[in-house]
C-alpha positions in Angstrom: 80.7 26.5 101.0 82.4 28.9 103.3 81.3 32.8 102.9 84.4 35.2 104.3 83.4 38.5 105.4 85.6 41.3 105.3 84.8 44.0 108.1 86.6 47.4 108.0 87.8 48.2 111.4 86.0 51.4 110.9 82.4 49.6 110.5 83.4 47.7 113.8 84.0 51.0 116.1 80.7 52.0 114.3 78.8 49.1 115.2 80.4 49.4 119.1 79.8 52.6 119.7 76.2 52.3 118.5 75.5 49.3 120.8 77.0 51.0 123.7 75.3 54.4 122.8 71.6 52.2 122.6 72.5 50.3 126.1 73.1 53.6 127.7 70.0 54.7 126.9 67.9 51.6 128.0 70.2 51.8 131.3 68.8 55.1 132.0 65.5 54.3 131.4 65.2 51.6 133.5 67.3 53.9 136.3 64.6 56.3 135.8 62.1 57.6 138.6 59.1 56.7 136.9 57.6 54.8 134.2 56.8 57.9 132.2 60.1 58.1 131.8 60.7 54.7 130.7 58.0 54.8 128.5 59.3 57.9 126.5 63.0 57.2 126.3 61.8 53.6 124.9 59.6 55.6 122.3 61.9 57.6 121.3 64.6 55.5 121.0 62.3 52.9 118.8 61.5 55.7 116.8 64.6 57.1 116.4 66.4 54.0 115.5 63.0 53.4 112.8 63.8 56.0 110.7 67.9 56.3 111.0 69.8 56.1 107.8 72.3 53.2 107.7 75.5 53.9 108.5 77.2 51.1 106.2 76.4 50.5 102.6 77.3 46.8 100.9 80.2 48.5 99.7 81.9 49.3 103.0 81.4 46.0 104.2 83.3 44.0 101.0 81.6 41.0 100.6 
């Protein structure tokens, strides 16, 4: 049995700019000068993504 999902085109330029907005942030981290650096931006970046709200509810994505 074959489940179709249908994805706004909205949730898919949320979901894009998200990824690129995380991979910036572990690009810069791993550019950084030292591994203090590395070490925060990753805390705060696990942290922050932790306790974020979803973007999308069930609804939004129409399954």
């Amino acid at each position: 049995m074959a489940v179709r999902f249908n994805i706004s085109a909205s949730f898919v330029r949320k979901l894009r700019q998200r990824e690129f907005t995380t991979s910036s942030v572990v690009a810069l981290a791993y550019s950084g000068p030292t591994p203090l650096l590395l070490r925060k931006t990753q805390s705060s970046a696990s942290g922050m993504s932790a306790s974020a709200t979803p973007d999308v509810t069930f609804d939004e994505l129409c399954i």
